[in-house]
ZAPAKE-521732 format. One record per residue (C-alpha): residue in three letters; z negated, y, x. Coordinates in steps of 0.02 Angstrom, whole numbers, padded with zeros to 5 digits, always signed. Example, Ala and Ser with C-alpha at 12.3 -4.5 7.8 and 13.67 -1.06 7.14 Angstrom:
BEGIN
ala-00390-00225+00615 ser-00357-00053+00684 
***
This chain:
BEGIN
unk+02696+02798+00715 unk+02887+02809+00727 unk+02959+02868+00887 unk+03056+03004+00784 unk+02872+03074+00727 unk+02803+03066+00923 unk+02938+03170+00968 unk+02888+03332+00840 unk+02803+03463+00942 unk+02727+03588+00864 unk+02643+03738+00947 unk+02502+03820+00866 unk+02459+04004+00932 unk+02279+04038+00906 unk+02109+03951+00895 unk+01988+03999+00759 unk+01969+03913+00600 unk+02145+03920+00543 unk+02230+03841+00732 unk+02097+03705+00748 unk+02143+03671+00555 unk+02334+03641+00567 unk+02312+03566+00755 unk+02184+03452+00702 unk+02291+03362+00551 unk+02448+03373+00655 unk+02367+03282+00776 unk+02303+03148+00675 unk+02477+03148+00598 unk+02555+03074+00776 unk+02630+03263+00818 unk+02640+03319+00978 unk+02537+03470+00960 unk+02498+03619+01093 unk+02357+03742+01033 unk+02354+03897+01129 unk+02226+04034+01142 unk+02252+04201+01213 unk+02060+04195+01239 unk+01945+04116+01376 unk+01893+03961+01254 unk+01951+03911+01079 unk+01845+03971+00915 unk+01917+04180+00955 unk+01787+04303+00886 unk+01686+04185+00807 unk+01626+04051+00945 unk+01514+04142+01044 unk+01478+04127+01216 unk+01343+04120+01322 unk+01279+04282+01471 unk+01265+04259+01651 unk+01097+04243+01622 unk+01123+04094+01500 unk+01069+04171+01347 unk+01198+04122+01198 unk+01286+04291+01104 unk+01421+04306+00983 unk+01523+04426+00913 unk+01437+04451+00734 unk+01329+04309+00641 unk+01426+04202+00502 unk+01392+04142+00353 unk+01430+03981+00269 unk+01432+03995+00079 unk+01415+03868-00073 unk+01614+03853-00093 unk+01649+03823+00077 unk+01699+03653+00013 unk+01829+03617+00140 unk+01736+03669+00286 unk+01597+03575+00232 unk+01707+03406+00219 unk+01770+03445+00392 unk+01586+03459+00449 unk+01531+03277+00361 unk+01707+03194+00433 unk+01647+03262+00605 unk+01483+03180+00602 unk+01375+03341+00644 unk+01250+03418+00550 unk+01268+03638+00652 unk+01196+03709+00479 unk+01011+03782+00439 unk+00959+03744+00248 unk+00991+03830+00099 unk+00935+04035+00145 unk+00898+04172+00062 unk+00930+04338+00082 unk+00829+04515+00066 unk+00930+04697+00051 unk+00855+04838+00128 unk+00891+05046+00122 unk+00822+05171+00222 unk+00697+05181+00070 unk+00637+05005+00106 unk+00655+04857+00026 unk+00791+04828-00135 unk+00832+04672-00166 unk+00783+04478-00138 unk+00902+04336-00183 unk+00831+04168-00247 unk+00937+04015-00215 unk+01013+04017-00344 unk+01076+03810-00369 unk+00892+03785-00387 unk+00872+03885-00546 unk+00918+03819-00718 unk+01130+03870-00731 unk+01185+03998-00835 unk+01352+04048-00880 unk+01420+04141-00758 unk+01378+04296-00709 unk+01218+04314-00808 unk+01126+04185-00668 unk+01185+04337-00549 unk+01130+04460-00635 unk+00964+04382-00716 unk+00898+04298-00548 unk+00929+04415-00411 unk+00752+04536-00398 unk+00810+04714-00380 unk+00645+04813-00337 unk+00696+04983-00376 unk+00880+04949-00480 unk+00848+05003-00663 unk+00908+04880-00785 unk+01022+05024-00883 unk+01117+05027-00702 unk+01131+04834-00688 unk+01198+04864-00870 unk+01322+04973-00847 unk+01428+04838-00747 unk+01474+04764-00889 unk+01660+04819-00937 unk+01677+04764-00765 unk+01693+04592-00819 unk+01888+04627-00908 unk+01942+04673-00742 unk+01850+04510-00667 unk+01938+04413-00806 unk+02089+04527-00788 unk+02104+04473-00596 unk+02177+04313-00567 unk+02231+04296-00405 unk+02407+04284-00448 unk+02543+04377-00364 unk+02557+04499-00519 unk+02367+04540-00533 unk+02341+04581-00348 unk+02504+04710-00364 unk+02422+04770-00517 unk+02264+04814-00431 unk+02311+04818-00245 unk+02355+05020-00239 unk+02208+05045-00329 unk+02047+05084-00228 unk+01886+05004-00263 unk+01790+05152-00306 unk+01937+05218-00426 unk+01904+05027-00495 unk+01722+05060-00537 unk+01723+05236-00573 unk+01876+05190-00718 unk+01755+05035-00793 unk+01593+05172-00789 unk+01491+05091-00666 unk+01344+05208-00635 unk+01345+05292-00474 unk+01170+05214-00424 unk+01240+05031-00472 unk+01418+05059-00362 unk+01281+05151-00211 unk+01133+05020-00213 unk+01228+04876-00251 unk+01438+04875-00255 unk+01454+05002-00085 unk+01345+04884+00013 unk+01416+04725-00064 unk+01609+04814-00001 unk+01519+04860+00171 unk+01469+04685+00215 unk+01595+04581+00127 unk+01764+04679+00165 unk+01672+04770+00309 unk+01731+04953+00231 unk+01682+05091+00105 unk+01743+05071-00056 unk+01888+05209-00048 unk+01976+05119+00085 unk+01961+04964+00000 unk+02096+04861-00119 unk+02021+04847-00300 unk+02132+04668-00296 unk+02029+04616-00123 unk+01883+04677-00196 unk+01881+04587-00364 unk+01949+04436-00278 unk+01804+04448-00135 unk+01663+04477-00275 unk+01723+04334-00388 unk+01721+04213-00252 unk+01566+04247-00188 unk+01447+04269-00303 unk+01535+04301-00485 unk+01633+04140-00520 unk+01466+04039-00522 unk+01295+04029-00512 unk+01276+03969-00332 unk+01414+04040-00255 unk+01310+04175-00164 unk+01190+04026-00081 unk+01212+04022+00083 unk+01166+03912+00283 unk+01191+03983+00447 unk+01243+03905+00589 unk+01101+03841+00693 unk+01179+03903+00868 unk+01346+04014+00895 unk+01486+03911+00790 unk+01578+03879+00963 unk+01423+03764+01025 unk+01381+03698+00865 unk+01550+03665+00787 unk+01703+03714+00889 unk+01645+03596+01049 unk+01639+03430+00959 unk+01795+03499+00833 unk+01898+03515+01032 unk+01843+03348+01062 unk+01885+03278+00897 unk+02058+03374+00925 unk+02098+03314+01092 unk+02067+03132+01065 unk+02178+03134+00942 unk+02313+03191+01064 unk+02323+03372+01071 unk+02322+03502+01211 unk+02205+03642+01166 unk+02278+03764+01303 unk+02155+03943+01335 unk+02214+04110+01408 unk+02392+04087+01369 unk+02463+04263+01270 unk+02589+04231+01187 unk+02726+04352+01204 unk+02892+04278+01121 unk+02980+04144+01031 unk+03141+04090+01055 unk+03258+04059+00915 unk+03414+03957+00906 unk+03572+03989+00807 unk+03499+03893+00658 unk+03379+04034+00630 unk+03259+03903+00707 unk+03101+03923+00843 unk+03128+03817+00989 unk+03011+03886+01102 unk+02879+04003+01095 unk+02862+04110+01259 unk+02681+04161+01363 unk+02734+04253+01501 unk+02860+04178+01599 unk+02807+04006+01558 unk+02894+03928+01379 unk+02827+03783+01278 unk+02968+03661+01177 unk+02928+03676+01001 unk+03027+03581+00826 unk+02888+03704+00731 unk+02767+03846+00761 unk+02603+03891+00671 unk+02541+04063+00692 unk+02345+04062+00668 unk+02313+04255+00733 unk+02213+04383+00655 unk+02323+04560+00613 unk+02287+04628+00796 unk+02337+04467+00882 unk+02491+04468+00786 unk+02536+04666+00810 unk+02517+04634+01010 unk+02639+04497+01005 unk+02758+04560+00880 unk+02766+04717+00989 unk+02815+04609+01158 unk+02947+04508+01059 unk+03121+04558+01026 unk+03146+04399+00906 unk+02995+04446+00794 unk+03042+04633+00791 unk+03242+04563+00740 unk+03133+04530+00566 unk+03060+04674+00415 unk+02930+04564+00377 unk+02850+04555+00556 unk+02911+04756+00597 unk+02792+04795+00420 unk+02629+04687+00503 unk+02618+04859+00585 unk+02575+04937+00450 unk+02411+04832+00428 unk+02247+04884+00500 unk+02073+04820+00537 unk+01907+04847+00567 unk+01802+04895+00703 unk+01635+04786+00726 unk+01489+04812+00832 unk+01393+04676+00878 unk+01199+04681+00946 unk+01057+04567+01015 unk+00909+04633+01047 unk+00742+04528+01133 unk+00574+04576+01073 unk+00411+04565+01179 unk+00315+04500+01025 unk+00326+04388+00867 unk+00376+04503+00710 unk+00346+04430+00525 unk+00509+04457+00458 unk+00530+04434+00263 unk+00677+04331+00282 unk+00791+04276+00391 unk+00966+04352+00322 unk+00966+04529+00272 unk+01105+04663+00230 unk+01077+04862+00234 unk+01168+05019+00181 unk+01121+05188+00154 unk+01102+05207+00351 unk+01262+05292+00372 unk+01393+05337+00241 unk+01533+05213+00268 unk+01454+05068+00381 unk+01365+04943+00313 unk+01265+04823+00424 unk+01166+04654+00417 unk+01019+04599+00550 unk+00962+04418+00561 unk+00782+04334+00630 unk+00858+04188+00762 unk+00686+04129+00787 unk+00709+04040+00600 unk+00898+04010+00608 unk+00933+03993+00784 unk+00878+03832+00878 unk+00887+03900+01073 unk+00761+04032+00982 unk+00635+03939+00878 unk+00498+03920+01024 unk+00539+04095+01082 unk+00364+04201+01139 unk+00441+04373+01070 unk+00581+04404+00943 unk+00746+04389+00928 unk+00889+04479+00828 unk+01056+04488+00791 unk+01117+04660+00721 unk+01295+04696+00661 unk+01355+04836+00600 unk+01545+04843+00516 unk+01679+04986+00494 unk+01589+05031+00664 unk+01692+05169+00725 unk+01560+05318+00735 unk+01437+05183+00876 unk+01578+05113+01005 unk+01595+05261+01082 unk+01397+05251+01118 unk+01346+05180+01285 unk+01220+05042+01286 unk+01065+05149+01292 unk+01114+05244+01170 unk+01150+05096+01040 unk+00987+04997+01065 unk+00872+05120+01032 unk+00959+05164+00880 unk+00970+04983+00838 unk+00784+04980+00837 unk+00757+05126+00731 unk+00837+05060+00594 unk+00764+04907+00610 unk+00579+04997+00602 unk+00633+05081+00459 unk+00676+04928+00356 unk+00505+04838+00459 unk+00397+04974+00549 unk+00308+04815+00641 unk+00484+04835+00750 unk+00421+05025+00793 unk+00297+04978+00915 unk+00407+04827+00994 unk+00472+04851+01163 unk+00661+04790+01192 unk+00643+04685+01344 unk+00823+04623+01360 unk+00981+04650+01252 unk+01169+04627+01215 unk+01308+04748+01139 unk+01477+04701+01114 unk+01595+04807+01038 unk+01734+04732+00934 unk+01902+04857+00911 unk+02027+04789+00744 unk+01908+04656+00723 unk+01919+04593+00572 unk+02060+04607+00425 unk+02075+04782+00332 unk+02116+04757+00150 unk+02165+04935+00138 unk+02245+04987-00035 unk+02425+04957-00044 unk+02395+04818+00106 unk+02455+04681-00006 unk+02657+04717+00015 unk+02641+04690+00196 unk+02546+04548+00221 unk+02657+04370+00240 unk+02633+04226+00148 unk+02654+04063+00248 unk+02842+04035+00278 unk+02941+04162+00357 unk+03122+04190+00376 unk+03120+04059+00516 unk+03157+03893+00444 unk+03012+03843+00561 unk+02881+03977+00590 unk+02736+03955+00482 unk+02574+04074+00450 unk+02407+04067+00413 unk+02253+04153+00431 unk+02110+04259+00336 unk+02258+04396+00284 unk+02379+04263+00216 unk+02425+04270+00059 unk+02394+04133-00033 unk+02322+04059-00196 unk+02188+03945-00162 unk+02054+04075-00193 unk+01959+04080-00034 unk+01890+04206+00082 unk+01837+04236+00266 unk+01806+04069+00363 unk+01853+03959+00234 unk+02010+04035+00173 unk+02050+04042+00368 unk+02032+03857+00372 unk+02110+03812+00207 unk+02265+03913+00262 unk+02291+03820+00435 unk+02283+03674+00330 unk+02415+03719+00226 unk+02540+03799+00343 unk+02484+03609+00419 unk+02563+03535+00263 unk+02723+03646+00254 unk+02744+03548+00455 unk+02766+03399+00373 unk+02853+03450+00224 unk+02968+03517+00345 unk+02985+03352+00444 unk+02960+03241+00309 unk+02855+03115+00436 unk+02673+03096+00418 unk+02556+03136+00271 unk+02477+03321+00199 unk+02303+03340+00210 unk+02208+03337+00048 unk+02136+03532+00029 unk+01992+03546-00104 unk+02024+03667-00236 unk+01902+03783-00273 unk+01802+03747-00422 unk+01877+03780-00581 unk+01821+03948-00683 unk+01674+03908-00804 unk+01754+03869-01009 unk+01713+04044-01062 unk+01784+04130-00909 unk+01964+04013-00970 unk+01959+04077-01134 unk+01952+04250-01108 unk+02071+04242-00955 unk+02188+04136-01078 unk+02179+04261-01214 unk+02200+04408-01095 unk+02348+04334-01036 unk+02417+04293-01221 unk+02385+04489-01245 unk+02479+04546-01120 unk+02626+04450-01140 unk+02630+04514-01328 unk+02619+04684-01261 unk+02762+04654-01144 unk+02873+04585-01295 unk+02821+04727-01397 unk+02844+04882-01268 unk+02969+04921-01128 unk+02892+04900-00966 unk+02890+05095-00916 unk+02685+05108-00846 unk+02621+05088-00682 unk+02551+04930-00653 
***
């Protein structure tokens, strides 16, 4: 390495997916790179932790789907093997049970989406609802992910979205709701049609397998954020916890130069951001250089999502169906998912009694609750969807409630969220709520996005070289076509007329 390149120190602000992402190649770049964490440990809201009685929690289970392609590479180049096998998945009402998932890369592939729609067992879903999704697909094909289709269908809601293509009320409340509840963790009126297309299509419309999906075997701080550190610090970085950020200084060259925690400042040629939308708000709202800038003043007009997270210990050995499942219908605008740890979880697997994880998003209506109020309700719904769990006693639990947890892709959100570079020559983004057009969501657009705001480091330094990011896999021939002519017919219409209708 050149002695220009050891000299580069870059200061990353945050530790989840998207931090460990840009500190990790920086580091193996030769940078001098600090990682800091407002938190007690790196990973944020998704490592986990473990009581004072030793028993390991986390805030909400995670899933690790079939185009997680980059996170999977990181996982092989780390030399660990955290994940469960290929799962599936059951949906349950307060009816009972309403749908199973197969794994769907096992199944002869069909052209996309008919393997969705063909394979997944709906018990009670009549085919003329299934059906009626159908127009749907122009808006699928419609939705690109560029920057003109998401302000084309960003200030439009995602109910508004179905209820214009004639989905049938029973398909968008047995199937699209709960889908909305659990993927962009809100009801479908507060939701972005342009998230929501872009969610869906990723996850289980773009191809067969997308919806296939492993686990984590433990919380992803033991399993995969411990040996990541370790990875990270051997290659030279200092992974720094409970250090809030609260400023960043900036030189006359519109230029960071040091990014403030308290009375303490760290020398920086570059800064990453790597913050969900609440970590950002607090620290725009402590510093004076940040609020100087409309683009960080207008983060306040994001939101996000409150989460409520649950563990409850059973005194005896329940035959769940399977050991993922997702439920709506409960209450009108949460959706919520419960998992059996004795199958996913290894610290579980010899356990006497039973043990599950319960999350429930858009959350608002149970924080309030105290702790004996929330487990016994937790329990009730889980005997509804299993009545063995009615006669269970509770003999130990965990609740932990989770304020502006997670990103709210609220209608009209789109405007205000940043892409990577800012107005600072050196001040880069990334994160879940970054725009960007790789295609990704959740953990593994996280990751992909710290990777690239990674890449726009060295672009900016010119030393070193980017990390490779793995695109996601190309839409299917037929999906091309009809997104080609779409495209072709729209520009003709554009020729033809004057541009006076909302978009």
């Amino acid at each position: 390495m050149s002695e220009g390149l050891q000299q580069k120190r870059v200061v990353v602000i945050g530790a989840g997916w998207a931090g460990l992402g840009a500190t990790y190649h920086l580091a193996k770049q030769g940078y001098d790179v600090t990682l800091l964490e407002a938190g007690p440990y790196p990973g944020g809201l998704v490592a986990g932790w473990q009581t004072a009685a030793g028993k390991s929690v986390e805030a909400g289970i995670h899933g690790f789907w079939y185009p997680y392609k980059n996170i999977f590479s990181l996982i092989n180049e780390l030399n660990i093997n955290p994940f469960t096998t290929w799962t599936r998945s059951s949906q349950y009402s307060p009816v009972g049970l309403e749908v199973e998932s197969p794994i769907f890369q096992h199944l002869p592939r069909l052209p996309s989406p008919l393997g969705t729609f063909l394979y997944t067992q709906f018990k009670r879903l009549p085919l003329v609802d299934r059906l009626s999704a159908l127009p749907l697909l122009y808006a699928v094909v419609d939705f690109d992910n560029s920057d003109a289709a998401w302000r084309r269908y960003d200030f439009v809601t995602a109910r508004e979205l179905f209820k214009d293509f004639n989905v049938s009320a029973r398909l968008y409340r047995e199937a699209f709701e709960p889908m909305l509840l659990v993927g962009l963790f809100a009801p479908g009126e507060q939701c972005s049609a342009a998230a929501t297309l872009g969610m869906l299509y990723y996850f289980i419309l773009a191809h067969q397998p997308d919806f296939d999906v492993v686990w984590c075997r433990g919380t992803v701080g033991e399993k995969i954020f411990r040996p990541w550190v370790e990875h990270i610090e051997k290659a030279g970085a200092k992974v720094l916890a409970k250090y809030r950020v609260t400023d960043l200084i900036i030189d006359s060259n519109n230029r960071a130069k040091g990014v403030v925690c308290g009375d303490q400042v760290f020398d920086a040629d570059a800064v990453i951001f790597a913050v969900g939308i609440t970590g950002i708000q607090k620290i725009v709202s402590t510093s004076a250089s940040l609020q100087s800038r409309e683009e960080f003043r207008n983060l306040n007009n994001l939101g996000a999502i409150d989460v409520l997270a649950t563990r409850l210990w059973f005194d005896r050995k329940i035959d769940i169906l399977r050991p993922s499942n997702a439920c709506f219908g409960f209450d009108a605008t949460t959706g919520w998912t419960f998992f059996d740890l004795n199958v996913l979880h290894d610290e579980y697997k010899y356990e006497s009694g039973t043990v599950i994880e319960a999350d429930f998003y858009h959350a608002n209506q149970f924080l309030s609750l105290n702790d004996a109020e929330i487990v016994p309700l937790v329990q009730r719904y889980l005997a509804t969807c299993i009545p063995a769990f009615r006669d269970a006693k509770v003999i130990d639990s965990s609740v932990i409630r989770l304020p502006n947890a997670v990103t709210h892709f609220a209608p009209g959100s789109y405007r205000y969220m940043l892409p990577a570079k800012t107005s600072f020559a050196n001040v880069f983004m990334s994160g879940d709520w970054i725009v960007n057009r790789h295609g990704s969501w959740s953990q593994e657009k996280a990751y992909v996005t710290g990777l690239e705001a990674a890449n726009l480091a060295v672009s900016y330094f010119r030393e070193g070289t980017p990390v490779e990011i793995l695109p996601v896999e190309e839409d299917e021939a037929h999906i091309q076509v009809a997104r080609s002519l779409n495209q072709t017919v729209r520009n003709l219409g554009k020729s033809i007329l004057p541009e006076f209708w909302l978009p």
